[in-house]
DONU-589891 format. One line per 2 residues: for each residue x, y, z of C-alpha. Coordinates in steps of 0.2 Angstrom, whole numbers, padded with zeros to 4 digits. Layout:
# DONU-589891
X:Y:Z ~ ...
This chain:
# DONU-589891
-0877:-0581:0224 ~ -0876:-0562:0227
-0888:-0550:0230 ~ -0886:-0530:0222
-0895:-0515:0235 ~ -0898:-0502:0223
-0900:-0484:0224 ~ -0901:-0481:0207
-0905:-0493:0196 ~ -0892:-0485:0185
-0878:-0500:0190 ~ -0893:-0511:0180
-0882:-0520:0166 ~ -0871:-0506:0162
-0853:-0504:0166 ~ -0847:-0499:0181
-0834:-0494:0193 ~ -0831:-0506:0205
-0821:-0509:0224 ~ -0820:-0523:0234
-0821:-0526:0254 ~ -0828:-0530:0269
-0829:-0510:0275 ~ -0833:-0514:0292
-0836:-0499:0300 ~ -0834:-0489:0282
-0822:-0480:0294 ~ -0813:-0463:0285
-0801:-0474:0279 ~ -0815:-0484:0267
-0822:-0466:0268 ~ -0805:-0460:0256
-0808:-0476:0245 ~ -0827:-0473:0242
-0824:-0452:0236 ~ -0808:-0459:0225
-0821:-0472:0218 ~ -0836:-0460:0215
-0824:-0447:0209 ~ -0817:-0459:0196
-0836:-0464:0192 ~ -0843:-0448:0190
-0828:-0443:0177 ~ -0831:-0460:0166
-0850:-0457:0168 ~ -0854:-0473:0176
-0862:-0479:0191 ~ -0849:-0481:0210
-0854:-0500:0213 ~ -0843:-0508:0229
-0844:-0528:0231 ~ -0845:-0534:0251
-0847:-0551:0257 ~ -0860:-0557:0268
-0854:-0566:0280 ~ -0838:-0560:0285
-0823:-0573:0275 ~ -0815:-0574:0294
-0834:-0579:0302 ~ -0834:-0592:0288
-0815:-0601:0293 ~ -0813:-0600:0309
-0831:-0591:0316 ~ -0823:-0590:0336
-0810:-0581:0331 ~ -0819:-0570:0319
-0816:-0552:0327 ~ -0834:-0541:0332
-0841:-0531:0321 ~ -0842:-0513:0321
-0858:-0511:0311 ~ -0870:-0525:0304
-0876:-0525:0285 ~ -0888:-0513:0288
-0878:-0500:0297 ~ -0866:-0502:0281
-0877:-0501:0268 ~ -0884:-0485:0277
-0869:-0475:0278 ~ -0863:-0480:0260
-0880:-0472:0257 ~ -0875:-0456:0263
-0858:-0456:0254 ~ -0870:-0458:0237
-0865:-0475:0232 ~ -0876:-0481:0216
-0877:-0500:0220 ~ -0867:-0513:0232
-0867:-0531:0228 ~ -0867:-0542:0243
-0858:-0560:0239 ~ -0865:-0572:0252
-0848:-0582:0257 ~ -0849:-0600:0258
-0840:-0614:0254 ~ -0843:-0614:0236
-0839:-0594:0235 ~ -0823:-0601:0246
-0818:-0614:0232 ~ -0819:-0600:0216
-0800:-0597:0211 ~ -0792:-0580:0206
-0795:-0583:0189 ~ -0813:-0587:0189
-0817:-0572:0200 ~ -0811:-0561:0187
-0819:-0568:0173 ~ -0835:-0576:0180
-0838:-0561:0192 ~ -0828:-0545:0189
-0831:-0548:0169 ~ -0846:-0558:0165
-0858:-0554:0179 ~ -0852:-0536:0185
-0846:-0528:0168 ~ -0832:-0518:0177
-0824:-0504:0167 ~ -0814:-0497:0182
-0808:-0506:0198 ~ -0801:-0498:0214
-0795:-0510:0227 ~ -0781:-0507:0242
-0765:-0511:0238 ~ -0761:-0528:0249
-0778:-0534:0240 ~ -0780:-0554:0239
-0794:-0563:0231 ~ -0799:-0583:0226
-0796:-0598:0234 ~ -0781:-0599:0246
-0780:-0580:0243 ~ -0770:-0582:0227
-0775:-0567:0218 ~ -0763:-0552:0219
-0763:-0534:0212 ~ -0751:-0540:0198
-0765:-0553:0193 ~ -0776:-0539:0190
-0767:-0527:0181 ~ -0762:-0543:0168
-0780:-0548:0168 ~ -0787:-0528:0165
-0776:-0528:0147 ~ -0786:-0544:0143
-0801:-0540:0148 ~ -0803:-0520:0145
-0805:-0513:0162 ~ -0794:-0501:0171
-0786:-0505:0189 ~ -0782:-0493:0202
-0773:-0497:0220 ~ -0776:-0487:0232
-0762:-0483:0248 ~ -0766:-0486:0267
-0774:-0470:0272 ~ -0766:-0463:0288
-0769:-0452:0301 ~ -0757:-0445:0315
-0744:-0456:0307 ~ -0758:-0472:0310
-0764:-0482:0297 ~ -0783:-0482:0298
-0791:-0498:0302 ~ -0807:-0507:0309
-0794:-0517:0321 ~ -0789:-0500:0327
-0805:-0496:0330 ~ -0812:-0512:0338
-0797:-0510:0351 ~ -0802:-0493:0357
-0822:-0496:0358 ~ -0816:-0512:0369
-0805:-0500:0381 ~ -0820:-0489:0378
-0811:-0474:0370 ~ -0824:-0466:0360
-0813:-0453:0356 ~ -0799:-0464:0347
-0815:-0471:0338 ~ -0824:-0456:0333
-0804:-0452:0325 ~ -0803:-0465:0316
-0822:-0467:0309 ~ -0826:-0448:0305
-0841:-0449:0316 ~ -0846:-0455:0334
-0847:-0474:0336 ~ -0865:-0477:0334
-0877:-0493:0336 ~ -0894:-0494:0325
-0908:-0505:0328 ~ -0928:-0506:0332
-0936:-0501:0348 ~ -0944:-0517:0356
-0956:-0519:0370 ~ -0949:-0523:0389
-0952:-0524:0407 ~ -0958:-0505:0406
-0946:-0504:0422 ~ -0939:-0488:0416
-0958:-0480:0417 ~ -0961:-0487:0433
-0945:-0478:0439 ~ -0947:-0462:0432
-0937:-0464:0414 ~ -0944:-0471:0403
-0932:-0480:0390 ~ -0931:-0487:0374
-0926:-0503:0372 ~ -0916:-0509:0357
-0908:-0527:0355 ~ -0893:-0529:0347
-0882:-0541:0342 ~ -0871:-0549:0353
-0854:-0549:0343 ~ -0852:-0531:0346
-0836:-0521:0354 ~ -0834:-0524:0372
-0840:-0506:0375 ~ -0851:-0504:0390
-0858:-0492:0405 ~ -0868:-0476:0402
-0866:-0463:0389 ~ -0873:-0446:0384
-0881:-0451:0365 ~ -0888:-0442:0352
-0902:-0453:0346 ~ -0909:-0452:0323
-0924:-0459:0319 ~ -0934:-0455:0333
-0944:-0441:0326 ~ -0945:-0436:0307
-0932:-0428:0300 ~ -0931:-0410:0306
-0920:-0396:0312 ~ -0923:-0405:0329
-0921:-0424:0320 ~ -0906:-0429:0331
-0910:-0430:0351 ~ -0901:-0431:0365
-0902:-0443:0378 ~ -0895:-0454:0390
-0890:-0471:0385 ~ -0884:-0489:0396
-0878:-0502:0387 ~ -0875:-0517:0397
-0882:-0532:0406 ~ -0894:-0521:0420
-0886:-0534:0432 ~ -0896:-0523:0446
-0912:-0530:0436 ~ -0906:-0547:0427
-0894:-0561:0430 ~ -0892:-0568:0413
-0881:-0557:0405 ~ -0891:-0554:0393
-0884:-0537:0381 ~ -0897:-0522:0379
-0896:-0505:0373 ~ -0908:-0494:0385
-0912:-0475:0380 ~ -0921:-0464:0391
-0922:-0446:0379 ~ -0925:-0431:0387
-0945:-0423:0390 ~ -0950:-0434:0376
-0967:-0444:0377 ~ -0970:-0451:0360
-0972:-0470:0356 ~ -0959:-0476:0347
-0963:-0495:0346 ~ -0955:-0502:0330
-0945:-0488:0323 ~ -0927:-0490:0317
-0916:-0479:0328 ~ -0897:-0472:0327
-0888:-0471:0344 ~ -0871:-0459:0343
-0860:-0462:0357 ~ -0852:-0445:0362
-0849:-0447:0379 ~ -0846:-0460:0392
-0851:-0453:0409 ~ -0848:-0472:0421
-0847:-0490:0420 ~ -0862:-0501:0422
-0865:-0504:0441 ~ -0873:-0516:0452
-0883:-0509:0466 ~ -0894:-0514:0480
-0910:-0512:0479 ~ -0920:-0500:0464
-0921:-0484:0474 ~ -0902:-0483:0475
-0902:-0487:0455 ~ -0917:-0474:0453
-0904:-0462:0463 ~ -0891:-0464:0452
-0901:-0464:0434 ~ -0907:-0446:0442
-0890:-0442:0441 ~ -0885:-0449:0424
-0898:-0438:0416 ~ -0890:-0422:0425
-0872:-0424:0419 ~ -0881:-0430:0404
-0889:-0413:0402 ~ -0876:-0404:0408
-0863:-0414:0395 ~ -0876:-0405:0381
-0875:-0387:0389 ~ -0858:-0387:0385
-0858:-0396:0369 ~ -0874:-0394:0359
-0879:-0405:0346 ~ -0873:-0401:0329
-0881:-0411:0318 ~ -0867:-0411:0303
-0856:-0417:0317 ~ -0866:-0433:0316
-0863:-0437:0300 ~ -0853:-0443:0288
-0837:-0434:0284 ~ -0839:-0428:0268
């Protein structure tokens, strides 16, 4: 069973150029292979599909030792979205998906169901059951069947091979700057705003409260954020604001993980909508304190290195972006 998110209906029943992969974070390294697939697309005049597989093939296995994710299906299917991706086809992996040899994966899916003219896919690529298709599979298969095959290298950076593991490693020693490297973009976190205690208002700072997902990167403490989705898109569409992402164990002993944004002089209800949260800065750790008027104290001062952290570096909207 698979699902096809379209934006263009295009893909529909034609021949496409296809890649394959998780993209978990669709970090510059995914970035590289997503502009060599649309480039390759637009020259054969046919739409850039990818194939992704929900859920991960290591949450399937061995789901304890699956690593966190950098961003969830949605989050992916926004940014392939913004690189112009015509369709991607998310695979749901289960235990028949598991069973489907090499073989039959390149004639049942790539072949018969997907219609692939051109295929991109890394060059240590492995597919079907017990991970018996190889690169040399394809390219015998491709002569058959009448598509073209591309690999494509580890991309590199500094001499470092770009990868989500990479990335993971430094949002868990909370190194945004290592992460924003590697991704093209700040680490961000997207969900809806939700109804809370309304503690924040009592205190003075109102916040917005987002659940998340709890198989996220260690990262934690508070941060100067930029913040999408608040308001319509605008010249003044991104927002800054200071975020804590944590357990508010001053507040809550149950450890339960919530992403809190208080944005600067903004009164607007915001109940429901979908927000972005760019981490760009992290200004202290999450602490435990007395009693609320220390916390109140200290959340005062949050918001003026906040404020002073965007006197000296402005938002820049196309910072906030994909790289291009």
């Amino acid at each position: 069973m698979h699902h096809t998110w379209r934006t263009s209906f295009a893909c529909s029943n034609s021949p496409i150029a296809l890649t394959i992969g998780n993209f978990d974070g669709v970090h510059l390294g995914h970035q590289a292979i997503l502009h060599r697939l649309k480039q390759a697309a637009n020259k054969l005049n046919i739409p850039a599909c990818v194939m992704t597989f929900e859920p991960h093939s290591r949450e399937f296995f061995a789901p304890d030792q699956a690593p966190v994710r950098l961003t969830h299906l949605r989050e992916k299917l926004q940014l392939m979205n913004r690189i112009h991706i015509d369709c991607v086809h998310i695979y749901r992996f289960n235990s028949h998906f598991a069973k489907i040899t090499a073989e039959q994966f390149i004639r049942q899916i790539l072949v018969e169901q997907l219609s692939v003219r051109w295929l991109l896919v890394g060059d240590d690529f492995r597919f079907g059951a017990k991970r018996q298709g190889d690169f040399a599979m394809l390219q015998a298969y491709s002569r058959q069947h009448g598509f073209e095959i591309e690999a494509m290298p580890s991309i590199l950076t500094e001499n470092q091979r770009i990868s989500s593991t990479l990335i993971r490693q430094a949002l868990n020693d909370n190194d945004l700057i290592t992460a924003q490297k590697f991704l093209g973009r700040p680490y961000s976190i997207t969900g809806r705003v939700i109804k809370g205690q309304q503690l924040g208002r009592k205190l003075g700072f109102p916040t917005a409260n987002i659940a998340i997902h709890n198989n996220r990167p260690k990262l934690s403490g508070i941060f100067a954020v930029a913040v999408h989705g608040a308001v319509p898109s605008s010249s003044a569409a991104v927002l800054p604001a200071v975020a804590s992402l944590g357990v508010r164990p001053t507040i809550h002993k149950n450890g339960e993980l919530l992403l809190e944004v208080h944005l600067f002089d903004f009164a607007q209800d915001i109940y429901g909508k979908q927000l972005q949260v760019d981490f760009l800065y992290k200004l202290r750790d999450e602490e435990e304190f007395a009693d609320l008027e220390t916390l109140t104290d200290k959340i005062n001062n949050d918001v003026i290195q906040a404020k002073q952290f965007f006197l000296e570096q402005p938002i820049v909207a196309d910072r906030l972006c994909i790289a291009r």
